[in-house]
The first five atom37 places (N, CA, C, CB, O) and aatype in JSON, in Angstrom:
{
  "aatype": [20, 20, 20, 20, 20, 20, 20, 20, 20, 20, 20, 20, 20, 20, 20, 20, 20, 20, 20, 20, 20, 20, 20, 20, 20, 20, 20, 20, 20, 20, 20, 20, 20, 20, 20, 20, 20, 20, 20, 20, 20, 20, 20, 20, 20, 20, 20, 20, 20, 20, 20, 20, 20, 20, 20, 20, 20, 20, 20, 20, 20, 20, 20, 20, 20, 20, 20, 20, 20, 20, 20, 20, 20, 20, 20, 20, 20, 20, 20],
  "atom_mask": [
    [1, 1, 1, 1, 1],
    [1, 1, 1, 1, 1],
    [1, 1, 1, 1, 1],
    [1, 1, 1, 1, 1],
    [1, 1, 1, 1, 1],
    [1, 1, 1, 1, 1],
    [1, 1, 1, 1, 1],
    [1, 1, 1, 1, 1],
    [1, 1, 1, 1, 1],
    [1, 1, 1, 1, 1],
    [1, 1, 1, 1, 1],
    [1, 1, 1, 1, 1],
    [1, 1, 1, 1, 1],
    [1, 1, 1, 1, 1],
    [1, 1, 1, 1, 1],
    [1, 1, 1, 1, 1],
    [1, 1, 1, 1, 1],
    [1, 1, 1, 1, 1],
    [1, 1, 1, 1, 1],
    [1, 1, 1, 1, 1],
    [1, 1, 1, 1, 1],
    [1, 1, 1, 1, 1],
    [1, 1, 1, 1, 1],
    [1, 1, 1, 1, 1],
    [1, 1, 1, 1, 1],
    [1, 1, 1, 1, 1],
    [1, 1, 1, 1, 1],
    [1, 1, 1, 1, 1],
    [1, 1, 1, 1, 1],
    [1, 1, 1, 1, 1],
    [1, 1, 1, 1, 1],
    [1, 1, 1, 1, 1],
    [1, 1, 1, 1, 1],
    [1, 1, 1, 1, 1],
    [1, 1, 1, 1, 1],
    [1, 1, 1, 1, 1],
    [1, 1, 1, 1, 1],
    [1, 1, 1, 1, 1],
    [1, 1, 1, 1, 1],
    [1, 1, 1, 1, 1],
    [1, 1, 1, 1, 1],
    [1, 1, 1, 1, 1],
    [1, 1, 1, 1, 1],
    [1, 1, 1, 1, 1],
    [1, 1, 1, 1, 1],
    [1, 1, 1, 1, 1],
    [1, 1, 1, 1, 1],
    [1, 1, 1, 1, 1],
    [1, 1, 1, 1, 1],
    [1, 1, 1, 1, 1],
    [1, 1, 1, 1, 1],
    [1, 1, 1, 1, 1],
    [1, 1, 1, 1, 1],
    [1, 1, 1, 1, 1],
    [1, 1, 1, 1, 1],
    [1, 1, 1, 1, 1],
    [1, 1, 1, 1, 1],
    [1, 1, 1, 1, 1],
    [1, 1, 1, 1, 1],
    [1, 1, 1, 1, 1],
    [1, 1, 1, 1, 1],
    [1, 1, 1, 1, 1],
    [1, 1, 1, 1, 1],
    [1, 1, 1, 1, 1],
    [1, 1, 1, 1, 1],
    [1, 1, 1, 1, 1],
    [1, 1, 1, 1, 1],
    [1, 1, 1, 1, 1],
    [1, 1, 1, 1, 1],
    [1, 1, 1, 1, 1],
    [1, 1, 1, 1, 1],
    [1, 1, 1, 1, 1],
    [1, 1, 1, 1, 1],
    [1, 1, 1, 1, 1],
    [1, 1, 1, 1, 1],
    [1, 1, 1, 1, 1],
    [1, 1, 1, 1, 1],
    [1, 1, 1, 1, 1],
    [1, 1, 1, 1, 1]
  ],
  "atom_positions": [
    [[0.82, -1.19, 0.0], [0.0, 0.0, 0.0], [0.87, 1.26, 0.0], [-0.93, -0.01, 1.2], [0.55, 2.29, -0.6]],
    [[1.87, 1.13, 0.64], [2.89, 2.74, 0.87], [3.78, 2.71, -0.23], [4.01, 2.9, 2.45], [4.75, 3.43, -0.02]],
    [[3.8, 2.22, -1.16], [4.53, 2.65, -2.66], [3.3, 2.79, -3.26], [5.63, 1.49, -3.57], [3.42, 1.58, -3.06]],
    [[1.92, 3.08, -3.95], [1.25, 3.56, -4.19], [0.04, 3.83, -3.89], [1.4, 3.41, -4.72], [-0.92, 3.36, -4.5]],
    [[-0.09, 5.04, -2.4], [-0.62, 5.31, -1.67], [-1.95, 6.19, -2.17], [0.25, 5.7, -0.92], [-3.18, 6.18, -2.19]],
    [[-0.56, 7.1, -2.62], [-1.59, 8.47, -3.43], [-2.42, 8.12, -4.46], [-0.75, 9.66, -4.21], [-3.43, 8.78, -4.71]],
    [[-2.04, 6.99, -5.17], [-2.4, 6.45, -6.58], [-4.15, 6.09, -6.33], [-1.28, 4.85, -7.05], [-5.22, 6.32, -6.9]],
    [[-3.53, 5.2, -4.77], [-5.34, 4.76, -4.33], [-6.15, 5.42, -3.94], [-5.66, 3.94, -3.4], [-7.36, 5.19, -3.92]],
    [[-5.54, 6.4, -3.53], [-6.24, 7.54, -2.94], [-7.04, 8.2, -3.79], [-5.41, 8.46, -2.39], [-8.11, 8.68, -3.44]],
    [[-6.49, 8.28, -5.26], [-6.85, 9.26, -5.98], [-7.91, 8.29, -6.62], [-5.7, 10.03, -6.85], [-9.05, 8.72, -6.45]],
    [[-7.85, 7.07, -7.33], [-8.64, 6.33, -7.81], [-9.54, 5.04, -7.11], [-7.95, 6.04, -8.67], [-10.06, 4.07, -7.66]],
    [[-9.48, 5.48, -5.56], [-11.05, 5.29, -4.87], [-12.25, 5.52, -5.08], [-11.23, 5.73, -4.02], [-12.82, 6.6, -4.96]],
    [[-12.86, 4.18, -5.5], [-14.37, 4.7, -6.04], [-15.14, 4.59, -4.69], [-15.18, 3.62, -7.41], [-14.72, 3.56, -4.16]],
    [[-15.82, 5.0, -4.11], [-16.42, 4.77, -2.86], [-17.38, 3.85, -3.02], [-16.94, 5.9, -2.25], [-17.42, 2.89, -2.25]],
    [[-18.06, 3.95, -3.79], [-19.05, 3.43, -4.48], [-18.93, 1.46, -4.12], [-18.78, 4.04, -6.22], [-19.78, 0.63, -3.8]],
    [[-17.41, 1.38, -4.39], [-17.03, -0.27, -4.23], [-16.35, -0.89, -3.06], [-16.12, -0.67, -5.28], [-15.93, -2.05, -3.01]],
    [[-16.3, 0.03, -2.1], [-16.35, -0.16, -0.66], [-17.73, -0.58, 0.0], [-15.9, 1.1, -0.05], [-18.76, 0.09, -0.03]],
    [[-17.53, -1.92, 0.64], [-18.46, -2.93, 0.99], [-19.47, -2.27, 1.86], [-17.8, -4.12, 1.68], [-19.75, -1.36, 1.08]],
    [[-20.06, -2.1, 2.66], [-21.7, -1.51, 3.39], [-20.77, -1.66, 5.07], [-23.77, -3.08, 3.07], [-20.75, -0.79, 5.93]],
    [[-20.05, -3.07, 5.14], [-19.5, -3.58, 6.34], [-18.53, -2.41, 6.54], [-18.84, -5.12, 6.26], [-18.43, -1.56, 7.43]],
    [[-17.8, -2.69, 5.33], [-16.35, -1.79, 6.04], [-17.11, -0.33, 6.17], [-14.58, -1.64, 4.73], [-17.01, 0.0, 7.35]],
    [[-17.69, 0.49, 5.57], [-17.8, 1.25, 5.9], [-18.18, 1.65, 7.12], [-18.11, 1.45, 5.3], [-17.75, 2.63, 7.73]],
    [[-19.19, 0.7, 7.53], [-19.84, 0.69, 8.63], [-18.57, 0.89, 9.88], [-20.76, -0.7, 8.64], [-18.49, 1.8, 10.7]],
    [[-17.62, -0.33, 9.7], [-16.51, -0.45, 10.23], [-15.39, 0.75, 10.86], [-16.06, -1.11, 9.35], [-14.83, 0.87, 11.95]],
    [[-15.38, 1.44, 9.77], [-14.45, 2.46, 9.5], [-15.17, 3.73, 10.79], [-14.49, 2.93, 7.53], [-14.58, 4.2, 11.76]],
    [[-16.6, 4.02, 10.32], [-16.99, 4.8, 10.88], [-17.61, 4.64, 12.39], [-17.62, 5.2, 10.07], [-17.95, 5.51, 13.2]],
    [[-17.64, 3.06, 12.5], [-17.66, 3.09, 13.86], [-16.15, 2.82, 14.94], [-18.74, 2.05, 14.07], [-15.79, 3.13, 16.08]],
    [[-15.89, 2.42, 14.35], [-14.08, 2.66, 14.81], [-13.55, 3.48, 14.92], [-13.12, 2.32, 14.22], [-13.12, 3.76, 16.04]],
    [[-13.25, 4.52, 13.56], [-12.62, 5.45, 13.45], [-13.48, 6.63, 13.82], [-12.08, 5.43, 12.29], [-12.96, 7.31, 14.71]],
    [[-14.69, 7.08, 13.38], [-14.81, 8.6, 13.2], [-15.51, 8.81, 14.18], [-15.38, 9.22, 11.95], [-15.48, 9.9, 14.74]],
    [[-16.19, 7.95, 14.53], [-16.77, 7.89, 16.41], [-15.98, 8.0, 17.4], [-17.37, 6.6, 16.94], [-16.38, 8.25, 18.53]],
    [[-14.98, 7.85, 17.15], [-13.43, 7.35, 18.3], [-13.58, 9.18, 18.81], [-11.09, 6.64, 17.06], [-13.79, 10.21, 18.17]],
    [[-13.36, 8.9, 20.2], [-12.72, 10.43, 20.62], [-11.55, 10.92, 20.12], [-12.42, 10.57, 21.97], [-11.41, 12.13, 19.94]],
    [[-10.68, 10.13, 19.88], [-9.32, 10.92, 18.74], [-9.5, 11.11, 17.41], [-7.95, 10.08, 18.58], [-8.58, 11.13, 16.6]],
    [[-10.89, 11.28, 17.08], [-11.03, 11.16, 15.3], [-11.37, 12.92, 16.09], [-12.7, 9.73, 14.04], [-12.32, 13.08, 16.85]],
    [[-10.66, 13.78, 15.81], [-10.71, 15.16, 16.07], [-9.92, 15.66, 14.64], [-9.93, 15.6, 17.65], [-8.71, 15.59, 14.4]],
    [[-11.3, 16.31, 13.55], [-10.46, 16.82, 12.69], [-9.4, 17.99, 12.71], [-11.14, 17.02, 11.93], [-8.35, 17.91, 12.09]],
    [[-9.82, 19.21, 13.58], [-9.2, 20.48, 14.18], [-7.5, 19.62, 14.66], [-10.41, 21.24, 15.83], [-6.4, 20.04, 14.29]],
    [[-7.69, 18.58, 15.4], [-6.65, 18.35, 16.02], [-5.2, 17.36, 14.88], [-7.36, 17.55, 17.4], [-4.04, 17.61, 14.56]],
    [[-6.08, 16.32, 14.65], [-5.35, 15.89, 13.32], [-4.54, 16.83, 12.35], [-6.34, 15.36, 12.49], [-3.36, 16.79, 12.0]],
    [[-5.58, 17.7, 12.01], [-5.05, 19.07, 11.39], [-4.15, 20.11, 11.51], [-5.7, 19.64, 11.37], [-3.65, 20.86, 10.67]],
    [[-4.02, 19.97, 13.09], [-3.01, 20.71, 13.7], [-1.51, 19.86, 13.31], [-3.39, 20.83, 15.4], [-0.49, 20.4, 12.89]],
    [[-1.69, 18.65, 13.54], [-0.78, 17.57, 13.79], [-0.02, 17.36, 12.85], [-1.3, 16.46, 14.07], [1.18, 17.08, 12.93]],
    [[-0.79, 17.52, 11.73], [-0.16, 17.55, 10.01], [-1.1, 17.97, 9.32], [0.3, 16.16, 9.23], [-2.21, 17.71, 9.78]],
    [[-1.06, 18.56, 8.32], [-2.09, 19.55, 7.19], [-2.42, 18.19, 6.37], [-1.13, 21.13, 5.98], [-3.5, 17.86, 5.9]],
    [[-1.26, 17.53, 6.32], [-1.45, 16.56, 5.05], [-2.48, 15.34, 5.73], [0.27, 15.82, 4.42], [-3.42, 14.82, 5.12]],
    [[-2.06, 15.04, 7.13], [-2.9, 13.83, 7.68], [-4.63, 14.88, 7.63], [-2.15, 13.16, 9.74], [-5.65, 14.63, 6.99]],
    [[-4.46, 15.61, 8.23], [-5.54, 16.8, 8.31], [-6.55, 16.59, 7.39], [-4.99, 18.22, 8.03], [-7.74, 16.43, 7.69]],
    [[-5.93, 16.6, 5.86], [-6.63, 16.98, 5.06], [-7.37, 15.29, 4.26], [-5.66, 18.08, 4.19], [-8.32, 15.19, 3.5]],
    [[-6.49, 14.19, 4.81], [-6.74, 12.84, 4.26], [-7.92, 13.21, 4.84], [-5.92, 11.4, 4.62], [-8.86, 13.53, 4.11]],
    [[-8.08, 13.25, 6.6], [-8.93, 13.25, 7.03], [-10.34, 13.48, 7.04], [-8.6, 13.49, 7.39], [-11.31, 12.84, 7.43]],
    [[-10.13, 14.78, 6.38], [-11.36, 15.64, 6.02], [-12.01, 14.61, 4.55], [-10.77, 17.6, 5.54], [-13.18, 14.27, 4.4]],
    [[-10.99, 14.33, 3.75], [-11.07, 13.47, 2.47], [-12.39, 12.13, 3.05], [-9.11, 12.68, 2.02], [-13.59, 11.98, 2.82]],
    [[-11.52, 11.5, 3.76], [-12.53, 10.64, 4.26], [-13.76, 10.79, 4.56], [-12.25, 10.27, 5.1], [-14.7, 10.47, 3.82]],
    [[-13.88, 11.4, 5.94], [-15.25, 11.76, 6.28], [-16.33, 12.22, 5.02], [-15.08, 12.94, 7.28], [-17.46, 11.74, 4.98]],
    [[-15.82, 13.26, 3.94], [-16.47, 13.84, 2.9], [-16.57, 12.73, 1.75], [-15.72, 15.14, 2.48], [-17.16, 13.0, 0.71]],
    [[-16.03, 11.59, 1.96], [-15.95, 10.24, 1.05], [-17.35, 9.35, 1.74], [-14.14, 9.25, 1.3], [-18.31, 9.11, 1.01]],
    [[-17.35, 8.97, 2.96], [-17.94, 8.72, 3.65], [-19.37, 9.02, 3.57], [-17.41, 9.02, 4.41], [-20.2, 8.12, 3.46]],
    [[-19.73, 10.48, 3.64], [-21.02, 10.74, 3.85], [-21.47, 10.77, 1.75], [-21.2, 12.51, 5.06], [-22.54, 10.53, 1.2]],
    [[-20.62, 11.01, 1.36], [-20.92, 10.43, -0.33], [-21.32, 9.57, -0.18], [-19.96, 10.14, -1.39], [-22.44, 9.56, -0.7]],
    [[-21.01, 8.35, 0.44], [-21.36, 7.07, 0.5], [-22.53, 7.21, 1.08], [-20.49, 6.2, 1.11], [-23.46, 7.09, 0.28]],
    [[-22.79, 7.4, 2.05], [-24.09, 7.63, 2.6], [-25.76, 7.77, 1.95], [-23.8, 8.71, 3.16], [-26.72, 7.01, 1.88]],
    [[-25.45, 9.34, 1.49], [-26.09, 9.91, 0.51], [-26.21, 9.03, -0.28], [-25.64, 10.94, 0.02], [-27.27, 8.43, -0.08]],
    [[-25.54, 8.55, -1.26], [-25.29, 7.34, -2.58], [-26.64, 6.6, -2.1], [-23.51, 6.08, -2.54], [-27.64, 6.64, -2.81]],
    [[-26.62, 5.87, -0.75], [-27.01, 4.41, -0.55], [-28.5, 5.09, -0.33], [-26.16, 3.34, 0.88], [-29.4, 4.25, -0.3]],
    [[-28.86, 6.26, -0.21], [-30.62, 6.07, 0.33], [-30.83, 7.21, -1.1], [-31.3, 6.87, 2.6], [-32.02, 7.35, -1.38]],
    [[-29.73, 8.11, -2.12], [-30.55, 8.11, -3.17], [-30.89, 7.05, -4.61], [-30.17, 9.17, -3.5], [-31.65, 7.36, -5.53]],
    [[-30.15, 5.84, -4.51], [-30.14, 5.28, -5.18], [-30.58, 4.39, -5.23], [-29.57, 5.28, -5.37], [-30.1, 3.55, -6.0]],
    [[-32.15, 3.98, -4.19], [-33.45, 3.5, -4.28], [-34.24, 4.47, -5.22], [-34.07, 3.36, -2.86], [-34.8, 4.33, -6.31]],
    [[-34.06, 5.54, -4.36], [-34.86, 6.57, -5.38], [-35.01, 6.38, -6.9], [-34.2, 7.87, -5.31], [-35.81, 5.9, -7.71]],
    [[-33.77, 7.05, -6.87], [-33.17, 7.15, -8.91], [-34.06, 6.17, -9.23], [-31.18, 6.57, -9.6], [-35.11, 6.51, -9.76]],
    [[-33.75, 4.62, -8.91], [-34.12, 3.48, -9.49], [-35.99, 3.47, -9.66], [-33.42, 2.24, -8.47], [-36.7, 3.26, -10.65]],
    [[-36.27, 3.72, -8.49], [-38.24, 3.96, -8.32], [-38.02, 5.12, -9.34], [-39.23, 4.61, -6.3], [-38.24, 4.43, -10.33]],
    [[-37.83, 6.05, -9.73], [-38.23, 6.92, -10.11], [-37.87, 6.16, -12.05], [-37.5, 8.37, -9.28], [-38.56, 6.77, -12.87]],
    [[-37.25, 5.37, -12.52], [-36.63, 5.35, -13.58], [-37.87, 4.15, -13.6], [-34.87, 5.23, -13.72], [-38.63, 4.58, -14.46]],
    [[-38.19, 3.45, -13.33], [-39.24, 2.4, -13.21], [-40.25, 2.91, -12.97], [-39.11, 1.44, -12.35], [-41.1, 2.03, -12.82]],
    [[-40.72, 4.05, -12.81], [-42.18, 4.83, -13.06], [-42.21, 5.73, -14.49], [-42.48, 6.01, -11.69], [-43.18, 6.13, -15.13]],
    [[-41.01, 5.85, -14.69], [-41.12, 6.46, -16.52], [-40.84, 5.53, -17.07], [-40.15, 7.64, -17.23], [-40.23, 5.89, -18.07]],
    [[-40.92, 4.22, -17.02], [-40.61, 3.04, -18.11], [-42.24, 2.45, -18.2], [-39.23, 1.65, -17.45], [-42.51, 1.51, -18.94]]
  ]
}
């Protein structure tokens, strides 16, 4: 993973991250009392800013999963 870090970073589809891990991630990580973005941020700009990356990856994911019943009902009422 640490010889092409950035590479994955950049070509993460969120989209193909499993329902579990996410679940995982965010109850581990962003629930944790040290998931402090202000503080991370302080700590390093660069960890800082993964950080922020995530969380804003995250709630994409989110969003994704309850509009994309929708889309689908709605594309099956104009067919």
């Amino acid at each position: 993973m640490k010889n092409n870090f950035i590479q994955q970073v950049k070509t993460c589809e969120v989209d193909d991250i499993p329902q579990d891990v996410k679940k995982f991630i965010i109850d581990k990580y962003l629930h944790s009392p040290e998931w402090d973005l202000p503080a991370i941020n302080k700590a390093s700009e660069a960890a800082g800013a993964l950080a922020s990356w995530v969380v804003s990856q995250l709630s994409y994911a989110d969003i994704l999963t309850k509009v994309d019943p929708l889309r689908k009902k709605i594309k099956d009422l104009k067919e």
